[in-house]
C-alpha positions as CSV (number, residue, x, y, z in Angstrom):
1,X,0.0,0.0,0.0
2,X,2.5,2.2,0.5
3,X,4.1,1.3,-2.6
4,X,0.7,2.8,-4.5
5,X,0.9,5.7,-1.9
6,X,4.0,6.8,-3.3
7,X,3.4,6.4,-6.8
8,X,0.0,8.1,-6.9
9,X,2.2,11.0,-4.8
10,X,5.1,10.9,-8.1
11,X,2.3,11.2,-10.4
12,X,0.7,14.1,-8.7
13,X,3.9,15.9,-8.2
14,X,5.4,15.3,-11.7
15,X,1.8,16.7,-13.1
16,X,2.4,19.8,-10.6
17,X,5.9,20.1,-12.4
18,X,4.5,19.9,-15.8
19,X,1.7,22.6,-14.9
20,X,4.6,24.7,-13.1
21,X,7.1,24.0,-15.8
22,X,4.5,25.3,-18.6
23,X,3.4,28.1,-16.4
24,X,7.0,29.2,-16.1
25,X,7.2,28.6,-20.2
26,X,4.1,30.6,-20.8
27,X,5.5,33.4,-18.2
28,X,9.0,33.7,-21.0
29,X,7.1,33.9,-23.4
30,X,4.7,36.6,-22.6
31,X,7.9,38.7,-21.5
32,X,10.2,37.9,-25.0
33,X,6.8,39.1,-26.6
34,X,6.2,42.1,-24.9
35,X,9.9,43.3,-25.4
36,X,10.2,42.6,-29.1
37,X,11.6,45.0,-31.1
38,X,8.3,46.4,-32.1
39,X,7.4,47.4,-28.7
40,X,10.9,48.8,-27.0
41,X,10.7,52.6,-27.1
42,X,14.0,53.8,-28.3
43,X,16.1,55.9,-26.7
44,X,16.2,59.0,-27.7
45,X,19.5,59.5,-29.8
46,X,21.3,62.8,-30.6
47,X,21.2,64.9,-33.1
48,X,22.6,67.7,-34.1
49,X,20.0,70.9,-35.0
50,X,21.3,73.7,-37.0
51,X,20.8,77.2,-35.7
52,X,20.9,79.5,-38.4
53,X,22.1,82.7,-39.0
54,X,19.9,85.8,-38.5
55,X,17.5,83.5,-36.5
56,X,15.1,85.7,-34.3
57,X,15.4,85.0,-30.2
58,X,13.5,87.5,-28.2
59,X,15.0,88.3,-25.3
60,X,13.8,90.3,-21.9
61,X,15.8,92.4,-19.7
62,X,16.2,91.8,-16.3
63,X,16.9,94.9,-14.5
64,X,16.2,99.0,-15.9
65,X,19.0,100.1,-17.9
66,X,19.4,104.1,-17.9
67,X,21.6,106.3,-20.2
68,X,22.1,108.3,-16.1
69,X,23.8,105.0,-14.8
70,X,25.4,103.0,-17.5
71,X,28.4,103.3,-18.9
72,X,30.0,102.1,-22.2
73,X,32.2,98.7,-21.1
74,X,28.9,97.5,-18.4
75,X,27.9,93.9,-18.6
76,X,24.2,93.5,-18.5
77,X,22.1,90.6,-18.6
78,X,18.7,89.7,-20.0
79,X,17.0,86.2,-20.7
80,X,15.4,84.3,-23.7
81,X,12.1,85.5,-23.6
82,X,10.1,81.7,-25.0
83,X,11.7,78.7,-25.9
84,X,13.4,78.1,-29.4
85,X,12.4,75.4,-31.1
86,X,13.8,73.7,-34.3
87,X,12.2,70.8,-35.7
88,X,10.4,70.0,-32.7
89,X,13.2,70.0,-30.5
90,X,14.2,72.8,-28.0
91,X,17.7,74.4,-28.6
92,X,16.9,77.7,-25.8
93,X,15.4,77.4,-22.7
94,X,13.4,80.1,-21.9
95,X,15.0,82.3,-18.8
96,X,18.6,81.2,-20.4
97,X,21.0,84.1,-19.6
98,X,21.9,86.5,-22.5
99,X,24.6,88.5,-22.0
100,X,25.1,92.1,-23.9
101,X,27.5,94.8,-23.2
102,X,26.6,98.9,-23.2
103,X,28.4,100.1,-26.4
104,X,27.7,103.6,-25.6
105,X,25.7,105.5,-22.8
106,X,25.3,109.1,-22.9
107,X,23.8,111.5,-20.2
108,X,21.1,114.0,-21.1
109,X,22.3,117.6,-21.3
110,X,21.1,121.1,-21.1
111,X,19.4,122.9,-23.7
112,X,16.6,119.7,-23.9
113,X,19.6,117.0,-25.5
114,X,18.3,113.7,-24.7
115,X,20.4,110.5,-23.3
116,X,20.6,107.2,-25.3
117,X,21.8,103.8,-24.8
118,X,23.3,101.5,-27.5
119,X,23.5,98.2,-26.7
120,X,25.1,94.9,-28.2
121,X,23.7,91.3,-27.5
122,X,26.8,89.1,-27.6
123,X,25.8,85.5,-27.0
124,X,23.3,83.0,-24.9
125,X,23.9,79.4,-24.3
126,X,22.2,76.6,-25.9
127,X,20.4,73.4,-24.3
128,X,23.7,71.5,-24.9
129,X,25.7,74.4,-23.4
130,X,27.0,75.4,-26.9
131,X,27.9,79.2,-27.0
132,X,25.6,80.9,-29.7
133,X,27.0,84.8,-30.7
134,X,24.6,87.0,-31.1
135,X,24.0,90.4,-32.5
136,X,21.6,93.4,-32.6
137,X,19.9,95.1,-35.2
138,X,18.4,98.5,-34.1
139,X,19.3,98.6,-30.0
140,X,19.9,102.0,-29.6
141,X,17.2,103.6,-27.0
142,X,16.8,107.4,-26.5
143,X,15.3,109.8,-24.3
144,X,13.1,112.2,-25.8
145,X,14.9,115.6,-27.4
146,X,13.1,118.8,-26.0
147,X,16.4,120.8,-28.1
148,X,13.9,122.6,-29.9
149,X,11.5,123.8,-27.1
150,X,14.0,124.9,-25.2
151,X,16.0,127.2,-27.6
152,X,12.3,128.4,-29.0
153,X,11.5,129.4,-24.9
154,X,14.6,130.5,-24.5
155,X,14.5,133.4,-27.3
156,X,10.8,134.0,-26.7
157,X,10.9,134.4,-22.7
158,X,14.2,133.9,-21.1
159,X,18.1,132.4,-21.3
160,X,17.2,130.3,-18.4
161,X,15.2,127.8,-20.4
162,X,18.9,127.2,-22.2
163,X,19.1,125.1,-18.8
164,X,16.4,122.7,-19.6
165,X,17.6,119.3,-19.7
166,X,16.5,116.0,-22.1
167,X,15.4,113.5,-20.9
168,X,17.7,109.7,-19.5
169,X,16.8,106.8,-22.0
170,X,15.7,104.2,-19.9
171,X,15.3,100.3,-20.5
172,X,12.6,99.0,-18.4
173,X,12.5,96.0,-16.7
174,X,10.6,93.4,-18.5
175,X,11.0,95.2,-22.4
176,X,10.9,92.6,-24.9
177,X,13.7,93.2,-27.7
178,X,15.2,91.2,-30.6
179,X,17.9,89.9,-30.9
180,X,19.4,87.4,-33.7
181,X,22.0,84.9,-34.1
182,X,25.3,86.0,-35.7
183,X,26.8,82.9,-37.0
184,X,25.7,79.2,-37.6
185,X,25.7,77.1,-35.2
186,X,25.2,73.2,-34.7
187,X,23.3,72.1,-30.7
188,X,23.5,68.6,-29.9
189,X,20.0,67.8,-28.7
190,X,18.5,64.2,-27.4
């Protein structure tokens, strides 16, 4: 008897293997299937995005500039103002530092002669940290001139209107301006 005991307990146990065995079989296979090459999403792979030249980046400055303050040398600093995006793929962050230097700042004067500002964008860094030169088209900014009032005053009611001053140009915080790349440039982008 308990010869029969232990065979009926072999064939019980080897048809527990076999259920286990194809279980485990049926387990592989779902998982091969489920990672073919039809359903792995690729890793994204670099590429390299042309930036051309003369490309339009708006960018926004951070602080007031004022023809009173700055002077020609100053380092400034003003952000990308929206992303840049080249064949679906950003190159610019937004809020990316821009740097530009004051070419030339002058003081209002007497006799109503207004301030200005000229400025030069110089370059911004791209998502891959790729140095992109930039440069500015129109980016001078000046006061208004009240020459004209005050010499017409002056003659009509008294010398002491010579004395009037222009007014400062002033950037203001937050002004939206153009700027545009100089050169090429290839960004490495995943």
């Amino acid at each position: 008897m308990t010869n029969i005991l232990f065979f009926g307990l072999q064939i019980i146990n080897q048809n527990i293997m076999k259920k286990v065995v194809f279980s485990i079989v049926i387990l592989c296979s779902i998982s091969i299937s489920a990672f073919s090459q039809d359903s792995i999403k690729k890793a994204p792979t670099d590429t390299l995005i042309k930036i051309e030249e003369g490309m339009l980046i708006k960018v926004k400055s951070l602080t007031e500039i004022n023809s009173k303050t700055a002077s020609e040398g100053d380092l400034i600093d003003f952000t990308v103002y929206e992303d840049l995006v080249i064949k679906g793929r950003t190159v610019l962050k937004e809020g990316t530092i821009v740097r530009c230097r004051i070419e030339d700042a002058e003081k209002a004067k007497g006799v109503g002669k207004q301030g200005s500002i000229r400025i030069q964008f110089e370059f911004t860094k791209a998502i891959d940290g790729t140095k992109i030169p930039l440069r500015s088209t129109k980016s001078v900014v000046e006061g208004e001139n009240k020459g004209t009032g005050a010499i017409a005053l002056a003659v009509v009611v008294s010398p002491l209107f010579l004395l009037k001053k222009g007014k400062e140009a002033k950037i203001p915080a937050g002004k939206i301006m153009e700027a545009y790349v100089q050169r090429d440039v290839e960004v490495t982008v995943k």
